[in-house]
N, C-alpha and C positions, 0 to 999 in steps of 0.2 A: 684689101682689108678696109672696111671703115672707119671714119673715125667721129662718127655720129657714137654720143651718149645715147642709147636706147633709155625708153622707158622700163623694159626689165633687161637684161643684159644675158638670160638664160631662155630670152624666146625674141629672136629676130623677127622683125616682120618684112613680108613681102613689099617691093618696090611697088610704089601707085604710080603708075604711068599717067592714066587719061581721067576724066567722068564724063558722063553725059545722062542729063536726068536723073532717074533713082540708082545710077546704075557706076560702079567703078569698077576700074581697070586695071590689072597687074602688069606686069610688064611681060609675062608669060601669056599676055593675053587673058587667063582668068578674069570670069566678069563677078562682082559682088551686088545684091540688094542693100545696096545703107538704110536699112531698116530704123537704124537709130540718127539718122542725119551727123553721122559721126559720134557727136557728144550733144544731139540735140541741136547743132549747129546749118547742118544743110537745108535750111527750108524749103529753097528755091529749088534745088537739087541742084546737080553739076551742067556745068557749061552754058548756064545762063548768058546770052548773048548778050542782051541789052544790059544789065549787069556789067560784064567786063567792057562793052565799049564809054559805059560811064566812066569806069575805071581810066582806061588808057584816054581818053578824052580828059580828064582832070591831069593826067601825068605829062598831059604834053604842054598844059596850062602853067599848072603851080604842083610840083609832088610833095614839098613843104615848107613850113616856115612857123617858127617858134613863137609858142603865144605868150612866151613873156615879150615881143616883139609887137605880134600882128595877131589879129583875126583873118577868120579866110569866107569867101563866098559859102563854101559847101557846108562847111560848120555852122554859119548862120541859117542856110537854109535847112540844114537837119534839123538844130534846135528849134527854129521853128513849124519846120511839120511834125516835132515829138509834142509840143506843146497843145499843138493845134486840136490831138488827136489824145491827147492825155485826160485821167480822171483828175477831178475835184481841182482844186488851184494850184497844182504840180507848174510851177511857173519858171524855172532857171534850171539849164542842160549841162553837165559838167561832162565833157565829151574823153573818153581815156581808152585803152588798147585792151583792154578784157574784163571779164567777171569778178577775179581778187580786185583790179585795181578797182572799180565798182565802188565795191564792199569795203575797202579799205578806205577809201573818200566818204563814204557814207557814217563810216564811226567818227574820222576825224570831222568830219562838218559837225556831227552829233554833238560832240566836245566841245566845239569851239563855239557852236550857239550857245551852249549854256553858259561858257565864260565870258562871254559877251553880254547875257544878258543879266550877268550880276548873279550865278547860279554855279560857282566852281565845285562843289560838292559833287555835282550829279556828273560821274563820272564810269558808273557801270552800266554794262549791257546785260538785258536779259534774252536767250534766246531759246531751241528748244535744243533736246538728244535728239540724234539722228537727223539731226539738219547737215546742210554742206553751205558755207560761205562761200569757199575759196581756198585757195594755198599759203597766201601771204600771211606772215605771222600774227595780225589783227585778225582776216578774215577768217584763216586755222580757227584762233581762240574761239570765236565768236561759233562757227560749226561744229555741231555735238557728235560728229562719231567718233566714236573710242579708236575704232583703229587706226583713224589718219591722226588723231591728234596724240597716241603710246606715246611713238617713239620725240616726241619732240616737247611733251610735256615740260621739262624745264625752262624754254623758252617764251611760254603761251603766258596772255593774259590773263587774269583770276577773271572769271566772269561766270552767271548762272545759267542753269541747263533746265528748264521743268518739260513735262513729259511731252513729246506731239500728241496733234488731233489724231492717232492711229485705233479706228473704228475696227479693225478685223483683230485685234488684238486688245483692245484698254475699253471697248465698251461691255459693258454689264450686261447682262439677257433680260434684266426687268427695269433697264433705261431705252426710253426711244433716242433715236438719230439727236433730235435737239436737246434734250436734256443730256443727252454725252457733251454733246457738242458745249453746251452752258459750263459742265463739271468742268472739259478740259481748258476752258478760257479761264476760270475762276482760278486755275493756276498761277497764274499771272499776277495775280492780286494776292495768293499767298505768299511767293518770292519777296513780290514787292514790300508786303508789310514784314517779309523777315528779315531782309537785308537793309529795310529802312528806304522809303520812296524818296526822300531828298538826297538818296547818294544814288539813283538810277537817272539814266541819261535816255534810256529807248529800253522798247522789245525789238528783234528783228524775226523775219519768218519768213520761208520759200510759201507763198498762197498754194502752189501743188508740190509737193518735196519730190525732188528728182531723183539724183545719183544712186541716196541714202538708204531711200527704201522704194525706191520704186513707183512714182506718180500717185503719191499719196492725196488725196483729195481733203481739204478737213469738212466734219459735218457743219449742217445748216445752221446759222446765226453764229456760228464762232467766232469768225472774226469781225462780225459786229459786233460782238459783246470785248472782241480784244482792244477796238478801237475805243470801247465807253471805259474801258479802262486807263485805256492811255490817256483818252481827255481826263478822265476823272483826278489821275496822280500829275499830271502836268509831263509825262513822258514822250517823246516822238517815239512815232512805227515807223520803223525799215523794212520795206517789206523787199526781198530777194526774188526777182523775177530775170533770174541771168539765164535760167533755163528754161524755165517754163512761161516766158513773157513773148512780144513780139509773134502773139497769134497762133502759137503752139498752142493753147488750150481752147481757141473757139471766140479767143475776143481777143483787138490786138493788145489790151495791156489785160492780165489773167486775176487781176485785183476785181474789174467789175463784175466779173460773176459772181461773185464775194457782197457786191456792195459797199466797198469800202475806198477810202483813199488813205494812201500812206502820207507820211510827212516826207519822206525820201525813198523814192524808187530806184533800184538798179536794174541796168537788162544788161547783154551782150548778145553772144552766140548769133541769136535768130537774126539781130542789130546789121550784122554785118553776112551774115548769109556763109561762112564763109572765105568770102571773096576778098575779103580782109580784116583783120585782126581791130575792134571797135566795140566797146562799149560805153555805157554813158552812167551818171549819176542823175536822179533828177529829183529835184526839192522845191518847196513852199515855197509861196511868195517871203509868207511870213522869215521863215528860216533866210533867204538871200537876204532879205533888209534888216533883218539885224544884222549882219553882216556889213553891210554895205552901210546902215547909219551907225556902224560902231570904229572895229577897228580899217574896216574898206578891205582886207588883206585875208582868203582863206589861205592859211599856212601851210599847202599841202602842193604837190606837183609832179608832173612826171615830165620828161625829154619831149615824148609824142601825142599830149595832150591836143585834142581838137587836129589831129593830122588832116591836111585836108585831104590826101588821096583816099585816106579811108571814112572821110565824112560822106566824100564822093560817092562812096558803094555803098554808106549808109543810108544817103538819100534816093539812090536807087531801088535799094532793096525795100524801103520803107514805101515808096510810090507802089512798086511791084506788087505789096501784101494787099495794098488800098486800090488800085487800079486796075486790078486783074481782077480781081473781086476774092481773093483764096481766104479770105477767115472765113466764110458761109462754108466755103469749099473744104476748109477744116472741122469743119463741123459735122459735113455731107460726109467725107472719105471717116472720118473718126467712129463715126455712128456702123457704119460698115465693119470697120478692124473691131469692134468690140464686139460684132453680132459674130462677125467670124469667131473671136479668141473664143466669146461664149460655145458657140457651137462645137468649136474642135475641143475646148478644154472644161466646160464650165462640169462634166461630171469624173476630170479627169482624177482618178486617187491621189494624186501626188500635185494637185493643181487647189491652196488654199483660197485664193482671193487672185479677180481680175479686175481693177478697177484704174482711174484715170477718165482725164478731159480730154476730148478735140483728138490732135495728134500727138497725145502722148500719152502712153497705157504704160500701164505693168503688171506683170502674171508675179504672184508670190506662191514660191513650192514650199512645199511639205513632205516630210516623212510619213504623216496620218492626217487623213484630210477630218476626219471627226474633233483629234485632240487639237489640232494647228500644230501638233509636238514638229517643229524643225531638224532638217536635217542635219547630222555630225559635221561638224565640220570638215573633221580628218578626208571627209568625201570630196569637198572642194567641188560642189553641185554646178554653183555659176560657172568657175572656169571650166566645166569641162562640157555645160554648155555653150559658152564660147567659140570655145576650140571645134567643138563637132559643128557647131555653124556657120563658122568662118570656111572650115574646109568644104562642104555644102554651097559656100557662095553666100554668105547668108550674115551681115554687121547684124548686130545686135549689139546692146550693153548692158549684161548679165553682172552681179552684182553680189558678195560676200557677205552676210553681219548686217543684214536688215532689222533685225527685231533691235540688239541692242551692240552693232558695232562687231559682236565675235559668232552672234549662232543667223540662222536665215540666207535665204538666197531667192533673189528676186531677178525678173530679168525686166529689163526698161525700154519701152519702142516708142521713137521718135521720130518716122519716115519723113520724107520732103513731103511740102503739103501738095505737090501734084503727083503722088502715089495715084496709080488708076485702078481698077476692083482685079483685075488678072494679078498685079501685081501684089496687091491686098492676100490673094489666095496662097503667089510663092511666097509670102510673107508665113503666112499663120503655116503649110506644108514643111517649109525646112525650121522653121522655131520647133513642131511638132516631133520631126524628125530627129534633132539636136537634144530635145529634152528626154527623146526614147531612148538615145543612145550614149546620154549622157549616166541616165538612170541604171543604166546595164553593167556600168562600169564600175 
């Protein structure tokens, strides 16, 4: 019997014995395509060599040491290759063990610059629906889907929600690309002047929204015009790059496709490949020197901050994405998955919108491909494409309550960015296959 808490407790999952490449392993021997690098996480894929011997080479070193003590070699050499390679004056790495804790350091910095800089009021965050922060009860707050956030509603912070950049759904038929795109940033501007701009602290936003809805793209000049906003009211951007940062969309940070710089960056997942649990916060020069000529003290911390074994895999896997040359290479395999998804589904009835960067798409289904009418829920479309793909061989991260948290179903691909085009094919064959006989049921 075990005595692992499950994620659901009415559906065991099979033991993972091995990976190697795109490919994992049960303990029955069953091989799986990580078609979604887990949660977006497998870049590298499995059993990266030089990877793990960076790993075990730093563990024979130093495996850790507490930074209210010490700094470590691999922590400085992280933060300095994220720097080296970062947009706009992104200047100070705040190194932590995943994507909530990210996101949780990024509100709290948010706070704390203002009070520092003689500005205690501004104390709200604005962000959008259907975003995903994280789990932690700031980052909850802060993430618009309705469903993660029901049942916890009493303990969440009050904060604002204005609509995403979602084009297959919120654009008008006699607006083009960039005037949607203008409308849905101008949102931003109406929150702000309703709740009063001197009590807002930031916006924050995923540049591609993952989990929520499925590698949502926003249109052209959005978040240009969300950046003229935030300078305009005196607000920092957070922008959310835990999932679709670190080369997933075709650039290693997925902001400059955009054209923009945040005031504070979060990544994870892609950060650490993996091979160990690391993500990072990363912010302005300006924002660390108020800090540093105010009170010197950010108030915030965790046990295993800047860990060096995992800063270790972080500067591994970060040479790895630069060195091998894989972000063209994400760009080259991405352009493929998408010509495939078009091909097998782009006239599929039940297939509304295929859209996404690099290596990371997402198909959104429909019940009527004319009205976008979504399917009932009571159908339970994602999970039971799931299930029919998993048994197939086949990760994917198929997805509930896309449109608004309770109706829609999306499924989300994330492969390692050394997917090769054979594999591209068993990719887009059993998604194919999973959504036929998902649809049957």
């Amino acid at each position: 019997m075990s005595h692992i808490f499950p994620r659901h407790t009415k559906q065991l999952p099979p033991v993972a014995a091995r990976g190697e490449g795109c490919y994992l392993y049960d303990t029955s021997g069953k091989q799986y395509l990580d078609a979604s690098g887990g949660a977006a996480v497998s870049c590298l894929g499995h059993g990266d060599k030089t990877i793990i011997e960076a790993v075990k080479a730093q563990l024979d070193k130093l495996a850790y040491a507490h930074t209210g003590f010490f700094t470590s070699e691999p922590a400085e050499t992280l933060a300095d290759l994220l720097i080296a390679h970062a947009p706009g004056d992104l200047d100070r790495v705040y190194l932590v063990s995943g994507g909530s804790e990210a996101m949780e350091a990024a509100l709290k910095l948010a706070r704390q610059y203002f009070v520092e800089k003689g500005e205690p009021k501004r104390g709200r965050l604005i962000a959008r629906k259907q975003s995903y922060h994280g789990n932690t009860m700031g980052a909850l707050s802060a993430g618009g889907n309705e469903w993660r956030r029901a049942q916890f509603a009493p303990l969440l912070i009050d904060m604002s929600h204005i609509d995403p950049c979602y084009e297959y759904r919120l654009k008008r038929d006699d607006e083009s690309l960039e005037e949607y795109g203008l409308r849905a940033a101008n949102l931003l501007e109406e929150e702000l002047l309703r709740v009063g701009p001197e009590n807002v602290m930031a916006f924050a936003a995923e540049p591609v929204v993952g989990a929520t809805v499925g590698a949502l793209t926003a249109a052209p000049g959005y978040f240009k015009r969300i950046r003229e906003i935030c300078d305009q009211y005196g607000i920092l951007l957070i922008l959310d790059e835990v999932m679709c940062g670190m080369g997933r969309t075709g650039s290693l940070f997925a902001c400059e496709q955009d054209g923009v710089t945040p005031d504070i960056l979060c990544i994870a997942k892609g950060l650490g490949a993996g091979y160990q649990p690391i993500g990072a916060m990363l912010c302005s020069r300006k924002i660390y020197e108020t800090i540093e000529n105010g009170s010197g003290f950010f108030q915030h911390g965790h046990t295993y901050l800047g860990h060096p074994t995992a800063a270790a895999a972080g500067v591994a896997v970060v040479s790895a994405l630069i060195g091998r040359n894989l972000i063209p290479q994400v760009q080259t395999q991405g352009a493929k998955l998408m010509a495939a998804l078009e091909a097998e589904f782009g006239q599929h009835p039940n297939v509304g919108d295929i859209r996404g960067r690099g290596l990371f798409q997402g198909v959104e289904l429909v019940a009527d491909r004319d009205t976008k009418a979504p399917f009932d829920p009571a159908r339970k479309i994602a999970g039971r494409i799931k299930t029919a793909a998993f048994e197939a061989g086949l990760i994917c991260y198929p997805m509930s309550g896309t449109i608004d948290g309770k109706t829609g179903d999306h499924v989300l691909l994330a492969p390692p960015f050394i997917i090769n085009d054979d594999q591209i094919d068993e990719l887009v064959q059993k998604l194919s296959g999973a959504i036929e006989t998902a649809l049957r049921a």
